[in-house]
C-alpha positions as CSV (number, residue, x, y, z in Angstrom):
1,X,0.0,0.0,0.0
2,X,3.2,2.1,-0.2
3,X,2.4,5.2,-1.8
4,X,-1.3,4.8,-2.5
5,X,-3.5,8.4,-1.5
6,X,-6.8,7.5,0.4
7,X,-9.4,9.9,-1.3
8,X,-11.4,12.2,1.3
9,X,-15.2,13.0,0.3
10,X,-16.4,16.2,2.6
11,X,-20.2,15.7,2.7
12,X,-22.0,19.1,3.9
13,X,-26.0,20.3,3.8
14,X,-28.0,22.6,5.8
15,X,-29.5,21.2,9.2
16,X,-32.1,18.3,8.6
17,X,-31.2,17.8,5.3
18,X,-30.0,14.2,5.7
19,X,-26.4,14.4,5.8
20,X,-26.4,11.3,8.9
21,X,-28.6,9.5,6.8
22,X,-26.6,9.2,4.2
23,X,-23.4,8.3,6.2
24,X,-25.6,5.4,7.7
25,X,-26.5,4.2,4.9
26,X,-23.1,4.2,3.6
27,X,-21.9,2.2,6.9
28,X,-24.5,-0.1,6.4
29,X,-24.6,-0.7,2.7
30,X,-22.8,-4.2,1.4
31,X,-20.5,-2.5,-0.8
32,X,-17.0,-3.7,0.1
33,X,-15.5,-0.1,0.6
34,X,-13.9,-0.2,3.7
35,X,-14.6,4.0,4.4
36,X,-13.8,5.8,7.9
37,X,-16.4,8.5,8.6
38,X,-15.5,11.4,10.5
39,X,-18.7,13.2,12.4
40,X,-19.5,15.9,14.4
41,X,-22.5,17.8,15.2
42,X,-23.1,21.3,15.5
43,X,-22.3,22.9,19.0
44,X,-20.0,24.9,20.7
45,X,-18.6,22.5,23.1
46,X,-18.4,19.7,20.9
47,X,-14.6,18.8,21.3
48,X,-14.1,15.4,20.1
49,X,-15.3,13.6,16.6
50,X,-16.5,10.2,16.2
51,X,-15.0,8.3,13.6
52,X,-17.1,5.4,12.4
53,X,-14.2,2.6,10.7
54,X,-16.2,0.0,8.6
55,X,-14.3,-3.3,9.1
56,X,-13.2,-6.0,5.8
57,X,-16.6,-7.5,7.4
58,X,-18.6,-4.7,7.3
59,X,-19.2,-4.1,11.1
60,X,-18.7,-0.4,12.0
61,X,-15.8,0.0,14.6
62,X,-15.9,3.2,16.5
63,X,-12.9,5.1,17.7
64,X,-12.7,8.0,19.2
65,X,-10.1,10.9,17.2
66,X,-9.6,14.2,19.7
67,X,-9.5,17.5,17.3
68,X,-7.1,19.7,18.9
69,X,-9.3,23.1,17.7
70,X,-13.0,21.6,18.8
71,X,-15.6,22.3,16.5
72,X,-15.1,21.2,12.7
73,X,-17.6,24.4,12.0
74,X,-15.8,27.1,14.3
75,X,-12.6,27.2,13.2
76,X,-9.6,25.9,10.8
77,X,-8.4,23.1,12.0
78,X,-4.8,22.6,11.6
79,X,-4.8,19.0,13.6
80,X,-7.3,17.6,11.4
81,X,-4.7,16.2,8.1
82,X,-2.2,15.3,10.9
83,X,-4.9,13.1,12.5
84,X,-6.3,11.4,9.9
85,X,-3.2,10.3,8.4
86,X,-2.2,9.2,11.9
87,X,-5.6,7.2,11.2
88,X,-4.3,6.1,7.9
89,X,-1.3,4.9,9.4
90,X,-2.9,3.0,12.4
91,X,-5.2,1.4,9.4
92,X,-2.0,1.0,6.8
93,X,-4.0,-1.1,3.7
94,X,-7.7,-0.9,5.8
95,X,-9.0,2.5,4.6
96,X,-10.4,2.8,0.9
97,X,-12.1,6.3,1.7
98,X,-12.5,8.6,4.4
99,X,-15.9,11.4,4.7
100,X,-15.8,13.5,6.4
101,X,-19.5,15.3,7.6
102,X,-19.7,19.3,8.1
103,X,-22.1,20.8,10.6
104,X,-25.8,22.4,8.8
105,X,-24.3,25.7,9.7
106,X,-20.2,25.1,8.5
107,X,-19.3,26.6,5.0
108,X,-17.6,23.8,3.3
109,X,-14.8,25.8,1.5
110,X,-12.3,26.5,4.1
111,X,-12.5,23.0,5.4
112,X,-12.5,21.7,1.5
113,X,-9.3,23.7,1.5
114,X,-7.5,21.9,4.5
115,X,-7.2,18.6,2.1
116,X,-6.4,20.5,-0.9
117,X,-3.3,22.3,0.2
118,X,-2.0,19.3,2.2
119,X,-2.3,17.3,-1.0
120,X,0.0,19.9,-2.3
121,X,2.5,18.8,0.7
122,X,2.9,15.0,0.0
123,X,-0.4,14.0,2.1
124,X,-1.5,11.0,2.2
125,X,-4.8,11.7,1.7
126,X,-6.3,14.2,-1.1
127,X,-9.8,15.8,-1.7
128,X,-12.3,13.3,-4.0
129,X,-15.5,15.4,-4.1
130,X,-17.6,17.4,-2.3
131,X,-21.3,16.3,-1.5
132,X,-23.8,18.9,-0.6
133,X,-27.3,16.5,0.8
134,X,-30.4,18.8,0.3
135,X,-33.4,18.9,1.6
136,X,-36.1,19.0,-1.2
137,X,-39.0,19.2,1.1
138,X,-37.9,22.9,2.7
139,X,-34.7,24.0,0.4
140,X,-37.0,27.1,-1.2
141,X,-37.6,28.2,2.6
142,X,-33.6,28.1,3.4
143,X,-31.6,29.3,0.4
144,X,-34.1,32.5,0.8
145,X,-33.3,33.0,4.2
146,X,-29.8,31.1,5.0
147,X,-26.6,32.3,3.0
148,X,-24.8,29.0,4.5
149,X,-27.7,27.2,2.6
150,X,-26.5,29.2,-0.5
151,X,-23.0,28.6,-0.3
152,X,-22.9,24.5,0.7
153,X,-24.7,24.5,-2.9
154,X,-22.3,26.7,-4.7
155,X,-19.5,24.7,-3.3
156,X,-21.0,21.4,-4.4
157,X,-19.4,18.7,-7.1
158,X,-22.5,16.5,-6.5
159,X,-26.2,17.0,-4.5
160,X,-27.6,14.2,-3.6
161,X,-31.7,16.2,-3.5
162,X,-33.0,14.2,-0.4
163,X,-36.4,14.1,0.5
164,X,-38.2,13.4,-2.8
165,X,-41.2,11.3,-1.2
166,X,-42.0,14.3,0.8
167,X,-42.8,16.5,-2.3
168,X,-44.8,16.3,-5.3
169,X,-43.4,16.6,-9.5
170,X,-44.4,19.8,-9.9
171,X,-42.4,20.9,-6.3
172,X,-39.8,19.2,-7.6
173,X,-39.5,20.8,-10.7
174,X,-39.5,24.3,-8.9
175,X,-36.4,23.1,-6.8
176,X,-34.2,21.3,-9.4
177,X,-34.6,25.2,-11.0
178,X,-34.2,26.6,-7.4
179,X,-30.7,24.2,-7.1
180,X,-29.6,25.2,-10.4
181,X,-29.7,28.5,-10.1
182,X,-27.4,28.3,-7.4
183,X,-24.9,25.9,-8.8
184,X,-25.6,24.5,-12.4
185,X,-22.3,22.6,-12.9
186,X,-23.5,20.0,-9.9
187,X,-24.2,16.3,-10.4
188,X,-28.0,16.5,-9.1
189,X,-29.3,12.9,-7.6
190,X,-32.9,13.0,-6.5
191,X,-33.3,10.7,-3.6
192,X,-35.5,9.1,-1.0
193,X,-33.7,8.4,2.2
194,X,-30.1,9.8,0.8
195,X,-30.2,6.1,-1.2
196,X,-27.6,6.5,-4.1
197,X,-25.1,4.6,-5.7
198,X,-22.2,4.9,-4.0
199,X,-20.3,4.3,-7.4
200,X,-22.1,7.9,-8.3
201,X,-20.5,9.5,-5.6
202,X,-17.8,8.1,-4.1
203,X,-14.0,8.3,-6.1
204,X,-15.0,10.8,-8.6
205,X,-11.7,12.5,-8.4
206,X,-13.6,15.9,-9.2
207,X,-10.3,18.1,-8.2
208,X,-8.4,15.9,-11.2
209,X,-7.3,18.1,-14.7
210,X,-10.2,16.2,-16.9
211,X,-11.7,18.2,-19.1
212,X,-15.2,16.3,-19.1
213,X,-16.1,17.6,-15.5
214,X,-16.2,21.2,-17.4
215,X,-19.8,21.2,-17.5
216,X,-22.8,24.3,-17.3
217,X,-26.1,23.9,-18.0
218,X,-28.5,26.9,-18.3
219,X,-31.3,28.1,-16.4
220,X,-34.2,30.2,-18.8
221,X,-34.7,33.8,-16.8
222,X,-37.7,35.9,-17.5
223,X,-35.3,38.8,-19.1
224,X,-33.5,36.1,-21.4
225,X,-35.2,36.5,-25.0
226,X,-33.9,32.5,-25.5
227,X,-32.2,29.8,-24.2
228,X,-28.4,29.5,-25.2
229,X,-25.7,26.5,-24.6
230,X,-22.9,28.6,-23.5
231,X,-21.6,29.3,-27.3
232,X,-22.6,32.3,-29.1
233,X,-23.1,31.8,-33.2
234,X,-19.9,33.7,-33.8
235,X,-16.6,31.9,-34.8
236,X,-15.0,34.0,-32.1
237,X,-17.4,32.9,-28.9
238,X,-17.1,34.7,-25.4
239,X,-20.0,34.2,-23.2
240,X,-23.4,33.1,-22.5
241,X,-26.2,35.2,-22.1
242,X,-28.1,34.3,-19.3
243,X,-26.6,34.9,-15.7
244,X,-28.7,34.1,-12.4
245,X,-28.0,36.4,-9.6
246,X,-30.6,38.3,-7.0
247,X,-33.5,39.6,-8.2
248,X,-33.9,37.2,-11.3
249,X,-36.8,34.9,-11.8
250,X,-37.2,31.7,-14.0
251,X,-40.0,30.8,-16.3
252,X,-41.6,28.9,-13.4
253,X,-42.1,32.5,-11.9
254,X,-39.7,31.2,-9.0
255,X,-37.6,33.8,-7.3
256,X,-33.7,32.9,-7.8
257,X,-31.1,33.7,-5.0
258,X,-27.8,35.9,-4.6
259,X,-25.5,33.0,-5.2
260,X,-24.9,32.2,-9.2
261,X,-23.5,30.5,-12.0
262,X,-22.0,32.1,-14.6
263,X,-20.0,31.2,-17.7
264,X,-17.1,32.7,-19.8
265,X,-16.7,31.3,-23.5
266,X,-13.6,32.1,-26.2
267,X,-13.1,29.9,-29.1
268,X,-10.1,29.4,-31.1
269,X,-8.0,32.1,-28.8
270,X,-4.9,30.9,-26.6
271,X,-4.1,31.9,-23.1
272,X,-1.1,32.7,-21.9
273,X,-0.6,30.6,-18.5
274,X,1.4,33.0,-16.2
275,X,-1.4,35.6,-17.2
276,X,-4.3,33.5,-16.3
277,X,-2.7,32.8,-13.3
278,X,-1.9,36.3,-12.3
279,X,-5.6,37.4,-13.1
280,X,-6.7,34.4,-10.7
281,X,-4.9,35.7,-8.0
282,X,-6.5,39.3,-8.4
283,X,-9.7,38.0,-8.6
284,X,-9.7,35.9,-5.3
285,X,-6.7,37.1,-3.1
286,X,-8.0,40.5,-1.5
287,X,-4.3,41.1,-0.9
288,X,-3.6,40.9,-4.2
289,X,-1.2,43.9,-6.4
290,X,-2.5,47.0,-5.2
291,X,-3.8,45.9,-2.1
292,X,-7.0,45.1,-0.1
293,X,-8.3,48.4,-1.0
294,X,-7.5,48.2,-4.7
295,X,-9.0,45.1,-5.1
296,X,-12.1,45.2,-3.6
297,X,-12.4,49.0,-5.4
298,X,-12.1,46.8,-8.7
299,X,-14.3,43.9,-8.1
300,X,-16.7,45.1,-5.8
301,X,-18.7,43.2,-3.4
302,X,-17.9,40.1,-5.9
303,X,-17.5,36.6,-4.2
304,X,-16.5,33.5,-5.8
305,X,-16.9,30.2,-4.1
306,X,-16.0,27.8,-6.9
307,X,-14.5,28.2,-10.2
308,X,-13.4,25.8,-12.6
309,X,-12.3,26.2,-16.5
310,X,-11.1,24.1,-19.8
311,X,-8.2,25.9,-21.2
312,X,-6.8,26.3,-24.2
313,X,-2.9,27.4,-23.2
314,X,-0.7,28.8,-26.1
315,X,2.1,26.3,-27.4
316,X,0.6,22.8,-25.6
317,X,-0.9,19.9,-27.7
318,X,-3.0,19.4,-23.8
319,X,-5.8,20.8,-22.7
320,X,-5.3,22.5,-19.3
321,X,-8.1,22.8,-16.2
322,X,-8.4,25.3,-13.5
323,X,-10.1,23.7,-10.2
324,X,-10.4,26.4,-7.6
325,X,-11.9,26.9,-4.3
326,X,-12.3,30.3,-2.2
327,X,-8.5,31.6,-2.2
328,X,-6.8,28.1,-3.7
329,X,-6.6,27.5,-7.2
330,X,-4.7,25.4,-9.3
331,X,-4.3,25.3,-13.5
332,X,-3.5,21.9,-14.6
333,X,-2.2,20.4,-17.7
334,X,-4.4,17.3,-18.4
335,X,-3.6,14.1,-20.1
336,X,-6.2,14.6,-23.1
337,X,-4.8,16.5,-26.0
338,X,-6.6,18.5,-28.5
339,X,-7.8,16.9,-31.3
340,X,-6.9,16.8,-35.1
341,X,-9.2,19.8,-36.8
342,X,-10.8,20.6,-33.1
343,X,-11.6,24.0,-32.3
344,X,-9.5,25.0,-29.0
345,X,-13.1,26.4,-27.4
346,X,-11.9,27.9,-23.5
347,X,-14.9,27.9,-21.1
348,X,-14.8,29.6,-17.9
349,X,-17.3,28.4,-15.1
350,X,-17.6,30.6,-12.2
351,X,-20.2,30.0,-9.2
352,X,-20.6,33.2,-6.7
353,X,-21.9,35.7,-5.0
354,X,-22.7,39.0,-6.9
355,X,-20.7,37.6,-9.9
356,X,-19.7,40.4,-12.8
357,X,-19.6,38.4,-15.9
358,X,-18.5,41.5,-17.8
359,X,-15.5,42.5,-15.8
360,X,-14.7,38.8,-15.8
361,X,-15.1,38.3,-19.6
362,X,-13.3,41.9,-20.2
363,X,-10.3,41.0,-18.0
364,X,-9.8,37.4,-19.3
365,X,-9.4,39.3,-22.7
366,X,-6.1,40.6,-21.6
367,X,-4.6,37.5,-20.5
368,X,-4.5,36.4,-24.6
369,X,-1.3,35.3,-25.6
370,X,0.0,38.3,-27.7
C-alpha cells in the first residue's frame, strides 16, 4: 500500500437535510469499501469527533479521534490532516475512503481547502468530491433566508436532493430550478432516504485536470429572450447570455437567490498561462497587487466560491483545467490533448456571489497570448 492516497469525500448540507442518513446508509450498505467517517455535530462545546471505521466485514468499529481546535464548523483546524493520516497509518492497507461530515451551519470551502493544500504537501490523503445532501421538502424556505444554505450548494461537485417522497413533480420541478440556479455545474441525484449509488459518488476524483467535469447547464430567466448553450453563433465565442444572480426569476415564476452560476466562453484564442494565473490571483486574493483596497475597489462586493475552466494554453498539444476553491486555485495540464481539426473552445465556469460576468469576460481578454 506504499504510496497509494486514500481519497477524502467532505459531505455538507444545511441542518435536517439528511447528511447522517446518508453516512448510515453508507456504513451499512454491502459495498465492500472499507470508508472511515469522521462526524460531528453542530455545537460549541463539541470537542471530540467520532469516527465510524467499517471493518473488511462490514461491522462499524468506533474510535474515538480528539480534534485539537474543537468544533469542525468554528474554526480551521490545523490537527485535522495530521490526525487522519495518523488514522491512515494506524489502518496501513484498511481504509479505501474517508468522509468526512460538516455541521448544517459550516461553509464547506475552508474545510474543503485543508485537504487540498496538504495534498500539495505529499499528504497522504487528497480531496475526491464534495457532496452537498439537500433537503427538497424545505430548500426554497432556506436558500431565501440562510446564505450557509447558498454557499454549501455553490460549493457542491454533486447533491444528492433528499427528501423526494415528501414533495410532489411539480415541487420538484420548482427546486431542481431553485438548485440550479445556485450551482448548475452540480451532479444533481434525486433521492429518498439519501439512497444513491455509491459508485455515483464516491472516487469521482472531481479536483483531477479532466476536461469532461467542465460542465454548465443553463437556467431560462424571464429577461433572457432565448435559451443559449454557452456558445454564441460567432466563430470568435465569449460568453453566454443568461446569468442568475438576486433579483432574477425563472420561467416557473420562481424567485432565484444571490449566489450564481455564470459562464465565460472564447473559441479558437490561446491563453497565456502566467497571465491566467496572475488574473486568478487578483480575482480571489484580497491582498492581491495594489492591495486590499485596490481590489475590492475593482471587483466590488464580488464573491466566488467555486471556479473551474477548460483551457486552451498557447504552445501545448494538452488541454489545461483550473479547479479552484475560495482563495486556492490550481491550472493543470491534463492528459487529453486536442484533437486533429478541433476547435481550442476555452470555457470559464464561475459559481458566486454578486458575480460580474463583464468584468470577468473583459479582463480574461487581456490574459490572450499576444
Amino acid at each position: 500500500m506504499e504510496g497509494v492516497l486514500v481519497p477524502v469525500t467532505l459531505i455538507t448540507g444545511f441542518l435536517g437535510s439528511g447528511k447522517t442518513t446518508l453516512l448510515h446508509y453508507i456504513l451499512n450498505n454491502n459495498h465492500g469499501k472499507r470508508i472511515a467517517v469522521i462526524q460531528n455535530e453542530f455545537g460549541p462545546t463539541i470537542e471530540v469527533e467520532s469516527a465510524l471505521v467499517q471493518s473488511a466485514q462490514g461491522g462499524p468499529v468506533d474510535e474515538w479521534l480528539e480534534l485539537p481546535n474543537g468544533c469542525l464548523c468554528c474554526t480551521m483546524k490545523d490537527g485535522l490532516v495530521a490526525t487522519l493520516e495518523k488514522l491512515i497509518e494506524r489502518k496501513k492497507g484498511m481504509l479505501d475512503h474517508i468522509l468526512v461530515e460538516s455541521t448544517g451551519m459550516a461553509d464547506p470551502g475552508p474545510v474543503a481547502s485543508i485537504f487540498w493544500v496538504d495534498s500539495e504537501l505529499g499528504s497522504t490523503i487528497y480531496l475526491d468530491s464534495i457532496i452537498t445532501v439537500v433537503d427538497a421538502k424545505h430548500i426554497l424556505l432556506h436558500i431565501e433566508n440562510e446564505i450557509e444554505a447558498q454557499r454549501q450548494i455553490a460549493f457542491a461537485d454533486v447533491i444528492v436532493l433528499n427528501k423526494m417522497d415528501l414533495i410532489t413533480k411539480k415541487d420538484y420541478e420548482t427546486v431542481l430550478d431553485s438548485v440550479k440556479s445556485v450551482n448548475s455545474s452540480a451532479i444533481i441525484f434525486p433521492t429518498e432516504r439519501s439512497v444513491v449509488s455509491l459508485d455515483s459518488i464516491l472516487n469521482i476524483k472531481a479536483f483531477n485536470p479532466d476536461p469532461s467535469r467542465i460542465k454548465f447547464e443553463e437556467t431560462k430567466c424571464l429577461d433572457c429572450k432565448e435559451s443559449h448553450d454557452g456558445h454564441s453563433d460567432s466563430e470568435h465565442s465569449h460568453h453566454n447570455h443568461t446569468e442568475h444572480d438576486l433579483h432574477r426569476h425563472t420561467d416557473s415564476g420562481m424567485h432565484t437567490y444571490g449566489v450564481s452560476t455564470i459562464s465565460v466562453d472564447f473559441s479558437d484564442v490561446s491563453f497565456d498561462l502566467g497571465k491566467i494565473n496572475r488574473w486568478l490571483g487578483n480575482l480571489v486574493w484580497k491582498e492581491s497587487e495594489g492591495g486590499e483596497d485596490g481590489r475590492d475597489q475593482f471587483w466590488g462586493e464580488m464573491e466566488v466560491y467555486r471556479y473551474k475552466a477548460m483551457v486552451n494554453i498557447y504552445d501545448s498539444s494538452l488541454k489545461y483545467c483550473l479547479q479552484g476553491v475560495h482563495t486556492l486555485f490550481s491550472v493543470d495540464e491534463s492528459t487529453i490533448k486536442w484533437g486533429d481539426g478541433e476547435k481550442r473552445n476555452t470555457r470559464f465556469v464561475f459559481i458566486g456571489k454578486k458575480l460580474d460576468r463583464n468584468k470577468i469576460e473583459t479582463t480574461l481578454k487581456e490574459c490572450y497570448h499576444q
